[in-house]
N, C-alpha and C positions, 0 to 999 in steps of 0.2 A: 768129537768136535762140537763145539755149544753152539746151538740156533742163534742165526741172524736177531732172533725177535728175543732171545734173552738176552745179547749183549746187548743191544740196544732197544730197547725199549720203548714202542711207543709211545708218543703224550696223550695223556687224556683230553678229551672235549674243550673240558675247564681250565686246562694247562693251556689249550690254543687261543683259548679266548682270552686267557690274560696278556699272551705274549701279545697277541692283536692291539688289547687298549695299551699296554705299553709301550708299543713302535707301528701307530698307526701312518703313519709320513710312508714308510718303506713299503708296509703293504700298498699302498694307492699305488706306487713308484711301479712296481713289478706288476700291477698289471694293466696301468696305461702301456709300459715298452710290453706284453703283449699286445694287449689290443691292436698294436701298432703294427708289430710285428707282423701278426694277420692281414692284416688290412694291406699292408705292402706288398705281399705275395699274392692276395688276391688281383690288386692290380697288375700283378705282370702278369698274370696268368691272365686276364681279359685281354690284355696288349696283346701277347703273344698271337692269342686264337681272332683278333681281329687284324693282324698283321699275314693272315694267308698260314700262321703255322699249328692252329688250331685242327679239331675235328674235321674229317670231309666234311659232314651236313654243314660245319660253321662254314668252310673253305667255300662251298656252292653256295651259300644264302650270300656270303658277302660276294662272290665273285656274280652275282645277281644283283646286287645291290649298287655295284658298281660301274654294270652295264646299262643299267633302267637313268644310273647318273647321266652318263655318255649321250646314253641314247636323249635323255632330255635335255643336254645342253645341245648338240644336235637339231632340235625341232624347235628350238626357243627364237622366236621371232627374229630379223634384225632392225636397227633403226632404221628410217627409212632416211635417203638420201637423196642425192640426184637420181637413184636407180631405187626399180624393188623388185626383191624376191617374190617371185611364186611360189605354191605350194610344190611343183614338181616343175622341173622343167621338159618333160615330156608328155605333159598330162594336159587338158583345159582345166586351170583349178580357180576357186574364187582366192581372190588377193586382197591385200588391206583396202584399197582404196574402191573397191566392186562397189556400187552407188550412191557413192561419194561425192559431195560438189567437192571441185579444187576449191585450195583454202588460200592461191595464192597464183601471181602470173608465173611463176615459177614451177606451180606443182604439176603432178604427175594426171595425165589425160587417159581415163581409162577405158577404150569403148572397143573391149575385148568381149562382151558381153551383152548382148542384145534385149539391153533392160529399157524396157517401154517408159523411161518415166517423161517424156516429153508431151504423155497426156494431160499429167498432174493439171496443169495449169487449166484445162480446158473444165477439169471435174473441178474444179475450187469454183470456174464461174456456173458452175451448175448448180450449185448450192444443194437444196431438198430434195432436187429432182432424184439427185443418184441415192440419197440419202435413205437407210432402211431400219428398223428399231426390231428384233427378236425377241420376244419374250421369255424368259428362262424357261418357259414351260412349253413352249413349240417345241414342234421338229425334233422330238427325243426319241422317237423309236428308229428301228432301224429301216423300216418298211414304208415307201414314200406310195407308191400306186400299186397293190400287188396282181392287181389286174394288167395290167401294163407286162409287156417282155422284161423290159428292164424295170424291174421291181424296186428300183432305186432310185429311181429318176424322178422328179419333181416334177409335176403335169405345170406346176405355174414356166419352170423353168425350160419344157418342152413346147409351151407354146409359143413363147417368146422367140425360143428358137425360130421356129416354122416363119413366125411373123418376121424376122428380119431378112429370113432368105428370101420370101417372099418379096419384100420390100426392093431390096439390093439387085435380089434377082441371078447372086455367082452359083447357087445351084438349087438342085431341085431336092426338097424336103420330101414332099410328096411320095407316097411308095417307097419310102425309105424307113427304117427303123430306125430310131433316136437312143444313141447309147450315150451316157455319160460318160467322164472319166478325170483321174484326177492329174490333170492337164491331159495336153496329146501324145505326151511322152507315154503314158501308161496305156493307152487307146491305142498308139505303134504298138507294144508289145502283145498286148492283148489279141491285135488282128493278125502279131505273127505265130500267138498261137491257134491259132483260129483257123489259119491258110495251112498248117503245116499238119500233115497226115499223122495219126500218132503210132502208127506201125510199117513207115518206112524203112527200105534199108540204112540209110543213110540222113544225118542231117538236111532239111531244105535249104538247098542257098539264095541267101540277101542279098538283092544289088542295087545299085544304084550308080547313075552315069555320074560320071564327075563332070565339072566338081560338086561333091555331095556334100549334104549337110554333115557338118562336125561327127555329133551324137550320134548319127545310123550306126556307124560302125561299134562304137564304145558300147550302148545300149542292145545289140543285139549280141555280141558274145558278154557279157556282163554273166550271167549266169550261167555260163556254158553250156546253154542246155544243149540236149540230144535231138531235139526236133529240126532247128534250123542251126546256121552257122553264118559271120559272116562270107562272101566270095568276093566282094569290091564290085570295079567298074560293071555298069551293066554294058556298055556297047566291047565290053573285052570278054563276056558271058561265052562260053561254048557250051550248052546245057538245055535241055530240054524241059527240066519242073525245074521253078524259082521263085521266087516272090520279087518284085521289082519295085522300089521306092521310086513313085514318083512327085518332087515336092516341085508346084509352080502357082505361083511365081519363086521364080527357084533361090533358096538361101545356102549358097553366097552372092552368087552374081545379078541377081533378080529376071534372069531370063523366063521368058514363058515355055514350057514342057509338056513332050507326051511321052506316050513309052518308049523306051528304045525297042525293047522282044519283045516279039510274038511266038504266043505259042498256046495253041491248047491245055498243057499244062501248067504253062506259066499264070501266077496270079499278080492282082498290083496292087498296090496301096494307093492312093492320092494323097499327100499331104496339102490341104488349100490352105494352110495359115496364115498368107501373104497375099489369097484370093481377095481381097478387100478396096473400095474403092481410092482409099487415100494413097495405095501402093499402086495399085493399076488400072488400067483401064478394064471392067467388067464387058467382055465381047458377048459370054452366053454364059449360062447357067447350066455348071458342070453336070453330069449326072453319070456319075461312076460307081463302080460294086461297092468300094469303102470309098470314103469320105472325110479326114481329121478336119479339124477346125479348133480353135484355142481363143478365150477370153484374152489371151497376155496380148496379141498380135491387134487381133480386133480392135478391143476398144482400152488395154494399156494398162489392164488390171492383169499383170503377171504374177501377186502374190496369191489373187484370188487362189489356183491351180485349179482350172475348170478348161476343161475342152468335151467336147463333143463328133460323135461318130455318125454318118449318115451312112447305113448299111443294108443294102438290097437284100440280101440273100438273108431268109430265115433259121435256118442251120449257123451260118456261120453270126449270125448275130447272137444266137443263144452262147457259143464258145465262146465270143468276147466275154458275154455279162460274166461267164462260169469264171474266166479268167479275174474279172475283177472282182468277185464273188470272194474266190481263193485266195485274192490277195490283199484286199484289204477289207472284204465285206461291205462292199458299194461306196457311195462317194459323199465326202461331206455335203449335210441338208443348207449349211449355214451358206458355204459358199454355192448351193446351187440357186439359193433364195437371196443374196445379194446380187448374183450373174443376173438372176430374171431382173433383179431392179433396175441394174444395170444396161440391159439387153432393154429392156422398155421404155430407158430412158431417150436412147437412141434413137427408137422409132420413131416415139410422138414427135420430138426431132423435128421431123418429116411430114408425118401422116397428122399431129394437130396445128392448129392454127397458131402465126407466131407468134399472137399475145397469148396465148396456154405458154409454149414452149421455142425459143426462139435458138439455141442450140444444138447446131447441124455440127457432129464428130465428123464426119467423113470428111465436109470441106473443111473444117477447120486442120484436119491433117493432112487432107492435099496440098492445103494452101503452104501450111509450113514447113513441108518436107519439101516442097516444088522452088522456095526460099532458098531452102538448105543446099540442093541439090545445085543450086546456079551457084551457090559460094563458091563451093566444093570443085564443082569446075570450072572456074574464074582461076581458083588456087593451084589447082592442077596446072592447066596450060601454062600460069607463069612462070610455074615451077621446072617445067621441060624436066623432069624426071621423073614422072610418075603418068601414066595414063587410066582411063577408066571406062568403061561399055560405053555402047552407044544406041539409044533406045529411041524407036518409031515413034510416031504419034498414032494415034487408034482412037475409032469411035467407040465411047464409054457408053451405055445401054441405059447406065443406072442416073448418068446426066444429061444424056441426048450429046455432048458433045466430044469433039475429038480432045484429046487427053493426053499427058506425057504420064512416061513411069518414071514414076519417084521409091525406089524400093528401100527397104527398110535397112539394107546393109549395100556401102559402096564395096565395090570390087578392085582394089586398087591395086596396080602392076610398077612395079618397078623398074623403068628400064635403063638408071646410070648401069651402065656397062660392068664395074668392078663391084656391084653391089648386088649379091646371090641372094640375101636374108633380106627379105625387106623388114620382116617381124624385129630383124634384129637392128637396124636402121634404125627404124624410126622410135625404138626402145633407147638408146642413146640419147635419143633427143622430148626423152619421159613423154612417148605417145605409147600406149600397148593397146595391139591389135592380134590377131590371130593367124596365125602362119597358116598358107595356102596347103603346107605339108599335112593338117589337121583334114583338109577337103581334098584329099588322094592327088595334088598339083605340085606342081612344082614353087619351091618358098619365096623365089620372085613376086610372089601376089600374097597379097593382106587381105584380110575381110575386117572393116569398119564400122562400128553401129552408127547407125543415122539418128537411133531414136531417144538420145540420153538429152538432159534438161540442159535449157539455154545456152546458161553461163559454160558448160561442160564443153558444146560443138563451137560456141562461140571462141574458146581458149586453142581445141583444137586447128583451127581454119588459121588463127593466128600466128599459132608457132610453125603450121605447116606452107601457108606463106615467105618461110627466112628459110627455107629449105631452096638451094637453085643447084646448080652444075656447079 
């Protein structure tokens, strides 16, 4: 039988390249419908494998890709309306409208949030006085005194300290060790590492009476540590070692506080951030183991993030610093050297003559929180469904005269009858406030910020006014 390749006969080279220039049209033809052809099959085979019937790896990255969608249409803002979403509705979260002036008599009143800005206006007439200039070449190392315990700590910013307790008179500096921190928030944790033994059997438990502040609880299990835990109410405490928060003038209700347990083992915190003349009447000059204290509260600088610890015991004052050592390696220079500006601008206040300095904080926020406080309960009684504490007069130390409390958050109760949520009440009617259920109480009660700018308390008093039975 004769070879394929003798019957037929391949063309030569020369023989292809003629037949090419002589039917150049067909050769193009045949291989554009490939190229074509290709190309079509490559697209359904992408289709294919992006339609779920592709490779597993393809199958997992897309069946990922389409979850991260979800998941972001999910988180994607909504518009705002007559209502607005928070970040969680179980959670305290910041929301759009967190230091916001309303934009409208309509808009939403946000005084969920205990943002100090109702000093603004006092620090604008202050001019230079609060005023401070850093030079790019200060305050760059890490080490402020290393003579000092707290090696962090800015002697301008320590003295200033000393000089206002002094002044004021709510506690005693003296024999006390001066820690920094970046706010009180960190200075709590710090003292609860400090109080809490590190070879216990068990967690130490955190209490505090109710109604407590919001944060104790969220801030102390935050990190789950192994050292402490929280346990809740301190007067429902059955326990021998604890650490006890006591915050007075107490936030939410602005009651004055002492500990509930006693006990040898038991330790306490003081929280004073609300210790100050414009919220209460100063009776004595605290002197307790620890001591917080907060820039935000004081004098309404809440970005600063400056507080301060007044701590007897020299043991546990070195734990604090270690803790804040560990976790962020001391505390900003920037903000402890504007706090001292700050802190100093206050005094001379006081202590220079009113042609230097004619600019008294304290009365200026007695005065307008003492304002606030008459509105508030003007609008209350008309309203006959809401009530609110009822607070003594006391002889103030730091003005010689008797004084009401004006505290920096009202406490407000709800008591129409068929209305359990007041949070959710008064959310209907675009006021957000903080459910009592956050302070271990029952959600009949709101906690109110007092201390948000003008036009904000002024919108609020008005819409809660058209509020009756």
């Amino acid at each position: 039988m004769p070879k394929v390749s003798d019957k037929w006969p391949r063309p030569s080279q020369s023989s292809l390249q003629r037949r090419v220039l002589r039917h150049p049209g067909r050769i193009w033809v045949l291989l554009i419908l490939g190229s074509l052809t290709l190309n079509l099959v490559m697209i359904a085979l992408l289709a294919s494998l992006y339609e779920g019937e592709g490779t597993p790896g393809c199958k997992a990255e897309r069946s990922i890709l389409v979850a991260e969608e979800k998941k972001s249409v999910v988180a994607a803002p909504q518009q705002q309306s007559t209502a607005e979403e928070l970040v969680s509705a179980e959670e305290i979260s910041v929301s759009s409208t967190s230091g916001k002036r309303p934009a409208s008599k309509d808009a939403i009143v946000n005084l969920d949030h205990g943002d100090p800005t109702m000093f603004e206006s006092f620090w604008k007439e202050m001019g230079e006085h609060g005023d401070i200039i850093i030079p790019g070449w200060q305050a760059m190392s890490y080490f402020s005194d290393v003579t000092n315990l707290c090696w962090f700590l800015e002697p301008e910013f320590a003295n200033e300290v000393r000089r206002l307790h002094n002044l004021v008179g709510n506690a005693v500096a003296d024999g006390h060790f001066i820690i920094v921190g970046t706010g009180s928030t960190q200075l709590f944790q710090a003292a609860l590492y400090a109080l809490s033994p590190p070879d216990a059997p068990e967690p130490m438990s955190v209490v505090s009476a109710v109604p407590y502040y919001s944060s104790y609880p969220a801030v102390t299990d935050y990190l789950q540590s192994g050292l402490y835990r929280w346990a809740g109410d301190a007067s429902m405490f059955d326990g021998d070692a604890y650490i006890e928060l006591v915050c007075s003038p107490n936030n939410p209700d602005g009651s004055v506080r002492e500990a509930v347990l006693k006990s040898r083992n038991g330790k306490t915190i003081h929280d004073l951030a609300y210790y100050w003349p414009q919220y209460t009447p100063i009776t004595d000059a605290a002197d307790h183991d620890i001591m917080l204290f907060t820039v935000s509260k004081s004098t309404g600088h809440a970005g600063t993030r400056l507080g301060w610890a007044l701590v007897k015991d020299k043991d546990v004052a070195k734990r604090m610093i270690k803790f804040i050592e560990l976790n962020t390696i001391g505390v900003s220079k920037d903000s402890q050297l504007r706090a001292a500006k700050i802190l100093k601008a206050v005094s001379d206040g006081y202590e220079l003559p009113v042609s230097q300095n004619n600019h008294r904080l304290f009365d200026f926020g007695r005065q307008l929180l003492s304002i606030r406080w008459q509105k508030l309960q003007e609008a209350v009684k008309a309203s006959d469904i809401f009530s609110l504490p009822d607070f003594p007069l006391a002889l103030c130390k730091f003005t010689g005269e008797k004084t009401g409390t004006y505290p920096a958050f009202a406490w407000l109760k709800c008591e129409k009858e068929e209305v359990e949520d007041c949070e959710g009440f008064l959310r209907k009617h675009n006021i957000l406030t903080r459910s009592g259920r956050h302070f271990g109480v029952e959600p009949k009660y709101v906690r109110i910020s007092m201390l948000d700018r003008d036009e904000t308390f002024h919108l609020f008093i008005e819409r809660l006014s058209t509020l009756h039975h």
